[in-house]
C-alpha positions in Angstrom: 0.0 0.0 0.0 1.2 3.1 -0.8 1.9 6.2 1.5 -0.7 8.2 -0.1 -3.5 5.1 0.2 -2.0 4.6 3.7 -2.5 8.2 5.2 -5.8 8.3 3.2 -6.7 5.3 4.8 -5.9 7.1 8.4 -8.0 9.9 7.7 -11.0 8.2 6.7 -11.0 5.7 9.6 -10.4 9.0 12.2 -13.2 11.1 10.6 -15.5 8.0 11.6 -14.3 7.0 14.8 -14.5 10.9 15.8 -18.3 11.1 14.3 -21.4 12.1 17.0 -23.5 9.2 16.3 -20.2 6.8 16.7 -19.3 8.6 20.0 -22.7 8.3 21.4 -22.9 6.7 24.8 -18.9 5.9 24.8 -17.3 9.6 24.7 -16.7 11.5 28.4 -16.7 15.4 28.0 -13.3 16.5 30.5 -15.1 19.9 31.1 -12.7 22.4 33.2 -10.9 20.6 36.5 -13.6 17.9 35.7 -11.8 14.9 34.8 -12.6 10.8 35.6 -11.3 8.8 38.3 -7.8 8.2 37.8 -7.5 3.8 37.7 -3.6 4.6 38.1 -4.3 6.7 41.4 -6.7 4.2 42.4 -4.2 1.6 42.2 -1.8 3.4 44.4 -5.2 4.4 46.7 -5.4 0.0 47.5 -1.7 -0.2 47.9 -2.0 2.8 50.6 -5.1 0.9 52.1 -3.6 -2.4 52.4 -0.6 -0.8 54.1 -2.2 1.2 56.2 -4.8 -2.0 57.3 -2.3 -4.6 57.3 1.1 -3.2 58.1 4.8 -5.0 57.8 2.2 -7.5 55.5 2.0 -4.8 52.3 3.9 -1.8 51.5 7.1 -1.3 53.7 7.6 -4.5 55.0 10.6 -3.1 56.9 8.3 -1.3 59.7 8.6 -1.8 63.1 6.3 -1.7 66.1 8.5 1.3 67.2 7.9 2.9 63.6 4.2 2.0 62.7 2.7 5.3 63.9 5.1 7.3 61.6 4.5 4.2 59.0 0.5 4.6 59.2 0.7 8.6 60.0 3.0 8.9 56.3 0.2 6.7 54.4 -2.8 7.9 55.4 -1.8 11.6 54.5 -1.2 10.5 51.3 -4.1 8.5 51.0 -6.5 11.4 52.3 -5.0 13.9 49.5 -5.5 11.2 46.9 -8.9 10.0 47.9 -10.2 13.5 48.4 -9.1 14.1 44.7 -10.4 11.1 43.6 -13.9 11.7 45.2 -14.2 15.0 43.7 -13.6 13.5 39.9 -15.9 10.8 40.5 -18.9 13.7 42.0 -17.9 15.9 39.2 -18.4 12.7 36.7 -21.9 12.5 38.3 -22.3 16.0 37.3 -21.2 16.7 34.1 -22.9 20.0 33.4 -21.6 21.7 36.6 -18.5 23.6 36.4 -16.1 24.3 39.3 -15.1 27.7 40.2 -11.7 28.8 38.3 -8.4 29.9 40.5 -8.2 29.4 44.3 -10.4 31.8 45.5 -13.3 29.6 47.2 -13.9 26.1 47.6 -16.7 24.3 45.7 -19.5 22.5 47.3 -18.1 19.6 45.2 -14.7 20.1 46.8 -16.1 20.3 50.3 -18.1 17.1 49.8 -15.4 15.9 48.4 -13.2 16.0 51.7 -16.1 15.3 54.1 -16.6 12.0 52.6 -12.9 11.2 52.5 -12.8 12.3 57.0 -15.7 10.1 57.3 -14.2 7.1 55.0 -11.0 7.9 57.4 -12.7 7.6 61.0 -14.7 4.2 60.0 -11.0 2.9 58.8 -10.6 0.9 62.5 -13.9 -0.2 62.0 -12.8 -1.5 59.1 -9.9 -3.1 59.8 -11.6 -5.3 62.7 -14.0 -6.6 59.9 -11.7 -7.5 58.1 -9.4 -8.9 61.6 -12.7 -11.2 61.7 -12.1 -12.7 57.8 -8.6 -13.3 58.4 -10.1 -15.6 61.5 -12.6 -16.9 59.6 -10.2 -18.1 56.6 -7.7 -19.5 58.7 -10.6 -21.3 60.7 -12.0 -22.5 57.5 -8.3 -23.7 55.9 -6.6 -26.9 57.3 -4.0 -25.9 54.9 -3.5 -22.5 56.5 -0.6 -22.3 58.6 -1.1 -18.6 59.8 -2.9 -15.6 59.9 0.4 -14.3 58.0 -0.1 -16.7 55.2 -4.0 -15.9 54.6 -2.7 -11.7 54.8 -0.3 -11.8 52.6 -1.3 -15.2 50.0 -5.4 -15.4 50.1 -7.3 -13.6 47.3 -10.2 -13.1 49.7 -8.5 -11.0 51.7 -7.2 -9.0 49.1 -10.6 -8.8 47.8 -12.6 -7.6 51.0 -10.2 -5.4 51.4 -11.2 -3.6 48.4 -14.5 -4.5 48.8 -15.3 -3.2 52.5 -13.7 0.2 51.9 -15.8 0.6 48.5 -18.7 -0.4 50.1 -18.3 2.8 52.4 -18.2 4.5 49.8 -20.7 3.2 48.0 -23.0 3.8 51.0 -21.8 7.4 51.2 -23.0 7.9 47.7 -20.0 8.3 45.2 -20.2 7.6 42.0 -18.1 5.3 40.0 -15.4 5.2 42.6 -17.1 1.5 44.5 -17.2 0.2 41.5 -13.5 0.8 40.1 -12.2 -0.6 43.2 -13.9 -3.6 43.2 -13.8 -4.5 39.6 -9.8 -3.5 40.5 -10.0 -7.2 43.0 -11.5 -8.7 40.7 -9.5 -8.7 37.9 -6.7 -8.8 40.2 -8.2 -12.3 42.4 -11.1 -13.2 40.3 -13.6 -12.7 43.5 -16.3 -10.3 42.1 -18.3 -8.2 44.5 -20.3 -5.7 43.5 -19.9 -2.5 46.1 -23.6 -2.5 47.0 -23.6 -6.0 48.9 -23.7 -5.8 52.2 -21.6 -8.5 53.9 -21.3 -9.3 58.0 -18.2 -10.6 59.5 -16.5 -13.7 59.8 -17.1 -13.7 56.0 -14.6 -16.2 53.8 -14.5 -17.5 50.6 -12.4 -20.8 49.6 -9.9 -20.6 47.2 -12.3 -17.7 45.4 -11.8 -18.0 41.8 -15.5 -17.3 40.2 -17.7 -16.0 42.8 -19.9 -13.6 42.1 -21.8 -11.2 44.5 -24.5 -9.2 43.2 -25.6 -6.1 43.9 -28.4 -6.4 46.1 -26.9 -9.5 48.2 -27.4 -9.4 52.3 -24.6 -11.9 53.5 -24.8 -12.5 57.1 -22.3 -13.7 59.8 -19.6 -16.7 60.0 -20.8 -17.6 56.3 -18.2 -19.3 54.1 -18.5 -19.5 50.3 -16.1 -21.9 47.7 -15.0 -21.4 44.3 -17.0 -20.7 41.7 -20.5 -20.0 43.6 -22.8 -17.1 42.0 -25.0 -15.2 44.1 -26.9 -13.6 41.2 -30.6 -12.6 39.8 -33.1 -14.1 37.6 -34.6 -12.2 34.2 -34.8 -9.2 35.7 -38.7 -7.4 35.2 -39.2 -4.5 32.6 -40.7 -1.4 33.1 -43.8 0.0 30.7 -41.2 1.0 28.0 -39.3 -2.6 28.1 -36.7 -1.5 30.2 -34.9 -3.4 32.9 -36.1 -1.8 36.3 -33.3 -1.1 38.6 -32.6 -0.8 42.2 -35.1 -3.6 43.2 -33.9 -6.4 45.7 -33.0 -9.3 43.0 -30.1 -11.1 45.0 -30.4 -13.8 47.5 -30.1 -13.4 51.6 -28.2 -15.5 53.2 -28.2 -15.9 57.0 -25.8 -16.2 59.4 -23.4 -19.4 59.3 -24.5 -20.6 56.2 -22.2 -22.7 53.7 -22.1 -22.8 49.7 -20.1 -25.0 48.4 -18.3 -25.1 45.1 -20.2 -24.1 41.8 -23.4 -23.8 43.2 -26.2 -21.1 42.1 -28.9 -19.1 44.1 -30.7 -16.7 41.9 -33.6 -14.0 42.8 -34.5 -13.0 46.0 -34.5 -15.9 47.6 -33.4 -16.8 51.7 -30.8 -19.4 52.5 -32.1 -19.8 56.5 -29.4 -19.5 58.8 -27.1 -22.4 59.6 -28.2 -24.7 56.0 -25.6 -26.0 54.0 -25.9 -25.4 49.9 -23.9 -28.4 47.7 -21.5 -28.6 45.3 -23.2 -27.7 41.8 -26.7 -27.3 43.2 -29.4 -24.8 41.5 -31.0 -23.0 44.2 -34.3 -20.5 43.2 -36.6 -20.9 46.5 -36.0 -20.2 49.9 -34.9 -23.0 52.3 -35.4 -23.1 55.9 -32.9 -22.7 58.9 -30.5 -25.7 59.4 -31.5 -27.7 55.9 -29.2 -28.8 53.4 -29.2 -29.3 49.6 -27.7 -31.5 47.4 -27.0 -32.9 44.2 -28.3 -36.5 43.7 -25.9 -38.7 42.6 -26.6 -40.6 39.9 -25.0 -44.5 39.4 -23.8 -44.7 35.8 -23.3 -48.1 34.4 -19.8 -48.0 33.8 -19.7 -47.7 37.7 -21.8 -51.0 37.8 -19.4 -52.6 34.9 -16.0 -51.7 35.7 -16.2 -51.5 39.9 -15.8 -47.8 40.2 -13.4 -48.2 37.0 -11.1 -50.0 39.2 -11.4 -52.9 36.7 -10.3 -50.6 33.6 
């Protein structure tokens, strides 16, 4: 191909990837000292929190008892300036049409929202950090494998994963936009645990080995429950509205109560309640409610190469 075809080419595939009707739905406006969540500043927003919640175990693992005040004090600065920023871009994406105030002359209400939600996000951070003091007991409890609560800090996906998820759930309750979402989307790509900002989880929570889960939205997880691999906590077809469309914020995720167990691969749809203390099986379909202290399973099925070849032990 020629240069001429080449830079032809270039201008004819630019002039329709910059046209309205292309860019509808998928383009973001950066209006004046409006622009999106930074995923980069995120990043480094998690690697803060983890330090700060767990130190010696993330960040600096140099620190000392001696030195953890300075260690924590340095972090959380940090981590207040950059979550205050971060709040304010994810408001302002909320807002698109509302300008901020040029120059330094007076704060925004946008700025001072912005900082009241990062103090408040600050104070419930020991809060916090016994919740998640509680899932390092539970997956230690849970793990025969587990030789210490160092090895289930620093090696277990779950952990990394309610760490994420417990802060943006805070601030999902608090009412920023995007923010919860970017976070935990952040574990899961990272762990492959994905739980969406709005559940609302008690403690003692764990989850096996992690890989697949899925949380929805509108999921009530009580306390001392323990999840495995691959189970889905998810909705049916959801109901439309008069114009066809899907109707949000209705409860569509199943309760469960405390000390309940779902073992690997299994699926609970709709709002459905798992009743405290029952036990869900391996690869089990669950749509209706089951009562306190029952337990579902799979029937097992004898095929006749089980009959014919002992178990195949006769192969």
């Amino acid at each position: 191909m020629s240069n001429i075809n080449v830079t032809q080419l270039l201008t004819q595939t630019v002039d329709k990837l910059s046209e309205t009707a292309a860019l509808k739905g998928l383009f973001h406006q950066h209006t004046n000292g409006t622009p999106l969540p930074s995923s980069k500043v995120l990043e480094e927003l998690v690697d803060l929190s983890r330090s700060i919640l767990f130190p010696g175990y993330f960040g600096n693992s140099s620190v000392e008892q001696r030195t953890v005040r300075y260690h924590i004090g340095v972090n959380l600065e940090r981590w207040h300036k950059l979550l205050t920023d971060q709040i304010m871009a994810g408001l302002c994406f909320a807002q698109p049409n509302k300008e901020l105030p040029l120059g330094d002359f007076e704060k925004s209400e946008t700025e001072e929202r912005a900082e009241e939600i990062a103090a408040q996000l600050i104070e419930r951070l020991p809060n916090i950090r016994r919740t998640l003091a509680t899932d390092v007991e539970a997956a230690f409890n849970g793990d025969p494998a587990a030789i210490n609560y160092g090895e289930i800090i620093s090696c277990y996906p779950v952990i990394k994963a309610l760490t994420n998820y417990r802060i943006a759930h805070e601030l999902f309750v608090m009412g920023v936009p995007l923010i919860p979402r970017i976070l935990t989307e952040m574990a899961h790509s990272e762990t492959g645990i994905d739980i969406h900002p709005g559940a609302q989880i008690g403690h003692h929570f764990t989850i096996d080995h992690g890989t697949g889960v899925v949380i929805g939205a509108t999921c009530i997880i009580g306390n001392n429950v323990k999840l495995y691999q691959g189970v889905t906590l998810g909705a049916k077809s959801f109901p439309l509205d008069k114009d066809g469309h899907p109707i949000k914020g209705i409860p569509r995720h199943p309760i469960l109560e405390d000390d309940v167990v779902v073992y690997a691969n299994a699926t609970l749809l709709g709002r459905i309640t798992i009743g405290k203390g029952s036990v869900v099986g391996a690869n089990v379909w669950v749509t209706s409610d089951m009562r306190p202290k029952t337990k579902k399973y799979k029937k097992v099925k004898t095929e006749n190469i089980d009959i014919e070849f002992n178990n195949g032990t006769g192969i």
